[in-house]
N, C-alpha and C positions, 0 to 999 in steps of 0.2 A: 310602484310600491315595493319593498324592499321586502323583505323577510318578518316574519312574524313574529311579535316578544313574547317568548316563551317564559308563563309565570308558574311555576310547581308548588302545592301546599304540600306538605308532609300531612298525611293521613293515618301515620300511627298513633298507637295505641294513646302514650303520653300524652302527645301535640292534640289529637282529636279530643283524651279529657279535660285542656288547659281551655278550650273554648273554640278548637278551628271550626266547628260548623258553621258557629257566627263568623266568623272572619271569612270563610266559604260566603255565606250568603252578601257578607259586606262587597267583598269582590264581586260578585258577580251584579251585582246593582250596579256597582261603580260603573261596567265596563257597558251595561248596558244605558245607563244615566247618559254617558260620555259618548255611544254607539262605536265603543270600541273593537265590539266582537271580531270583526271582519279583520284586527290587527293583530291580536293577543290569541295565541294556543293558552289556554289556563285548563291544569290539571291535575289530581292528586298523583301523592307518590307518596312513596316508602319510605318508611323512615332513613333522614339525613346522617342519623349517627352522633348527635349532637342532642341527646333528649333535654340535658343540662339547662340549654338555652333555645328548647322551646318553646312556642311553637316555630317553626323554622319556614320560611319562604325565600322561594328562591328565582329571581327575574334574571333569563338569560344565565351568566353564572358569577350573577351576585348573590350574596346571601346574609338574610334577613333574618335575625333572633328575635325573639318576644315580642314576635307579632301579635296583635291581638284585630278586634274588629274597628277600633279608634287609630290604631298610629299607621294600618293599612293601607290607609286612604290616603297618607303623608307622602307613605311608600309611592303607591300608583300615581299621584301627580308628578312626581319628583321622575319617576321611572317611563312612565308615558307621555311628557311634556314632549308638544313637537320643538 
């Protein structure tokens, strides 16, 4: 097994009033839906510096604008496909 996909929400102020808690909780269903835990580091972080076009996710080091709890899931399949 290879190394782990590291996925970072932004947790500031902005990104967390646009909706990340839901998008927090949507992620972590996904990963447990899919029994991905044991692949995926998922964790908040600090603001990206981009509040413009948050909320901001970030897999590995791609990075993700106006994520919300609907196009997240687009994200992880796209991002976690074997």
């Amino acid at each position: 097994m290879g190394e782990k996909t590291e996925i970072i929400i932004c947790l500031g102020s902005s990104c967390f009033a646009r909706g990340n808690k839901k998008t927090v909780q949507a992620i972590e269903s996904y990963l447990n839906e899919h029994n991905l835990k044991g692949r995926v580091y998922f964790h908040g972080g600090h603001c990206f510096g981009n509040c413009d076009s948050g909320p901001i996710l970030k897999v590995n080091d791609r990075f993700y604008e106006r994520v919300d709890s609907f196009n997240v899931i687009d994200i992880l399949a796209k991002e976690l496909d074997d």
